[in-house]
C-alpha positions in Angstrom: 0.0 0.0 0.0 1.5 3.1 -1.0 1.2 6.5 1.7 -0.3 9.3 0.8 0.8 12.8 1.7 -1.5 15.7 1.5 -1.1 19.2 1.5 -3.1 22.3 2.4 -3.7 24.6 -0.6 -4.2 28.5 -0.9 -7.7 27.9 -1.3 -7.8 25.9 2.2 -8.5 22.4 0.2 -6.8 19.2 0.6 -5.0 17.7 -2.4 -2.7 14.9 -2.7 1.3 16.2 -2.3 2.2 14.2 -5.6 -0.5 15.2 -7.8 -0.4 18.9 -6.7 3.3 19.1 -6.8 4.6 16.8 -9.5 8.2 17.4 -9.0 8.3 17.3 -5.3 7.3 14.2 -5.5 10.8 12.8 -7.0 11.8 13.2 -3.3 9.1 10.4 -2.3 9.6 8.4 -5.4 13.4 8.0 -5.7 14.2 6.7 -2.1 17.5 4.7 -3.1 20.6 5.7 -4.7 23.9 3.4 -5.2 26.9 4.9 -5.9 29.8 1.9 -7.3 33.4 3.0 -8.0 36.7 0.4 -8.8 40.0 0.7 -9.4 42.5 -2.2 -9.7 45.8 -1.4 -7.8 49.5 -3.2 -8.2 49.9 -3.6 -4.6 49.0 -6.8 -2.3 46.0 -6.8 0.5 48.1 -6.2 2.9 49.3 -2.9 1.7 46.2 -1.2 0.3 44.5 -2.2 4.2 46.9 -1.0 5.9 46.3 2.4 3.9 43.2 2.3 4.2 42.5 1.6 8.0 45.8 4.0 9.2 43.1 6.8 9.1 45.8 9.1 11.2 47.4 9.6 7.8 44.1 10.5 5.7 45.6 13.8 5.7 48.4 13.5 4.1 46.5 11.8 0.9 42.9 11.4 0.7 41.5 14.2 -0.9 38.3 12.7 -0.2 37.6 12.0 3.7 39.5 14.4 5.6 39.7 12.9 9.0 39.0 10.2 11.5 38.3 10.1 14.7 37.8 7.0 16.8 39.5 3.0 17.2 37.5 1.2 13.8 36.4 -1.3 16.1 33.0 -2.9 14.3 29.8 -1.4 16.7 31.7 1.4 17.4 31.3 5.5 16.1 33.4 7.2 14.6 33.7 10.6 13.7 34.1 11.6 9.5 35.1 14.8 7.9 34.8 15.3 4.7 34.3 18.4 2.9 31.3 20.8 4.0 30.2 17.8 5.8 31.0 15.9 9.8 28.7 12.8 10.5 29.6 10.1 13.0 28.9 6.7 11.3 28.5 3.4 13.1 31.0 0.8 12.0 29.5 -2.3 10.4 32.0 -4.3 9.2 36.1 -4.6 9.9 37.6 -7.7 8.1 41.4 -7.3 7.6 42.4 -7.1 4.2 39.3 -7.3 2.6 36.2 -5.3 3.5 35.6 -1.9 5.9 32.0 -1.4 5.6 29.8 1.9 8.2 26.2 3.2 7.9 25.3 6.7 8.7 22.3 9.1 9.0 21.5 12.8 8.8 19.9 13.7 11.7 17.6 11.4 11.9 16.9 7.1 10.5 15.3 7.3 7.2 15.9 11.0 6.4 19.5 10.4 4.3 20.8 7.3 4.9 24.5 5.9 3.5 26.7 2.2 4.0 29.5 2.8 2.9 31.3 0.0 2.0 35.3 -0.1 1.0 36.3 -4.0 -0.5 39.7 -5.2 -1.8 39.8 -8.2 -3.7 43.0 -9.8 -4.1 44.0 -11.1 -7.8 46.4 -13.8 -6.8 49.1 -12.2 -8.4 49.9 -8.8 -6.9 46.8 -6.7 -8.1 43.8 -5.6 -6.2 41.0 -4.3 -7.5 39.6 -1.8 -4.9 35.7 -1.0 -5.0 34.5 1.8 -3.2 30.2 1.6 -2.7 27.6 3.7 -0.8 23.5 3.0 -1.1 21.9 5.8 0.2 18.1 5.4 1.2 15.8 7.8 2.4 13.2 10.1 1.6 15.6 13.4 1.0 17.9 10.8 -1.5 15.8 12.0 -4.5 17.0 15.9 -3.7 20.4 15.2 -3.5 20.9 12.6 -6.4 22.6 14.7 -8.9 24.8 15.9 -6.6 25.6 12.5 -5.7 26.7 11.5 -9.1 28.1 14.7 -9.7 30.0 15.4 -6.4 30.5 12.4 -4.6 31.2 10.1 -7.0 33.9 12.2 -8.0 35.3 12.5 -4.9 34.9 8.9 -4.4 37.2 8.7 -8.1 39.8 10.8 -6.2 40.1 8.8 -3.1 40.4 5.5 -5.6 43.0 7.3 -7.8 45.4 8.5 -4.3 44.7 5.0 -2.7 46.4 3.0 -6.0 48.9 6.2 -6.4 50.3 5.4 -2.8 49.9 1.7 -2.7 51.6 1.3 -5.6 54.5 3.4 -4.2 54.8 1.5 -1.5 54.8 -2.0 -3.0 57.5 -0.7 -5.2 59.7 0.6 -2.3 58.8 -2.9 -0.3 60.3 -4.7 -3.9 63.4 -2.5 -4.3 64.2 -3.7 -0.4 63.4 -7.3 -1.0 65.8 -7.1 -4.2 68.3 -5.1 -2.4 
């Protein structure tokens, strides 16, 4: 059964929010987004996790999540910056070398809702490919969908891109030891 919302007009009458207001009702309709990126990275498991959870040094390359506040320890908060925007997500999922996985709200359950998921799956022969996912859900998704393919996928692109950049570097430096 599908709700109904209904307005109050100028001439004090009742009419149904989606017929009245066509557009509006996009916000309603369109209650889940998915947002996928990849990237496949020359670097083992092991390197590309220990990137990703040291989120002390998110500073010095991810031009995507600012900082990081909190032990990732799964059914724990943490606090997130990223840019123009500070949430404290609840960590789902914390499985070394493979999967780092929170959900998070604005204000309040149902309003703007993300997981955010990060997954590495090893190759077998010294390439990862790194996925980076986030399914929104909520009734305010619809509002801010363009901007979510617009904005945050991009942003998600650059965090991908600096991850493979510096886990590449490092799994050459950890081979010019080995063979030194």
């Amino acid at each position: 059964m599908t709700d109904l919302w209904f307005i109050k007009s100028s001439d004090n009458k009742y009419k149904d929010a989606f017929n009245a207001f066509p557009n509006f009702s996009n916000l309603f309709v369109m209650a889940q987004k998915i947002l996928k990126t990849e990237i496949l990275i020359k670097a083992t498991p092991a390197i590309v996790w220990q990137i990703l959870t040291n989120v002390d040094a998110y500073p010095d390359w991810n031009p995507f999540i600012k900082s990081v506040k909190g032990e990732l320890v799964v059914g724990q908060n943490i606090e997130i910056e990223l840019p123009g925007m500070n949430f404290k997500p609840k960590l789902l999922v914390l499985e070394e070398n493979k999967e780092l996985r929170w959900i998070g709200k604005l204000f309040l359950k149902g309003l703007f809702d993300g997981e955010h998921s990060f997954e590495i799956i090893d190759h077998r022969d010294g390439t990862v490919t790194f996925k980076q996912e986030e399914i929104f859900n909520g009734i305010l998704v619809g509002l801010f969908s363009k901007k979510l393919d617009r904005e945050t996928k991009a942003d998600f692109i650059a965090m991908n891109e600096a991850l493979k950049v510096r886990a590449e570097k490092v799994q050459s430096e950890d081979l010019e030891m080995t063979n030194s």
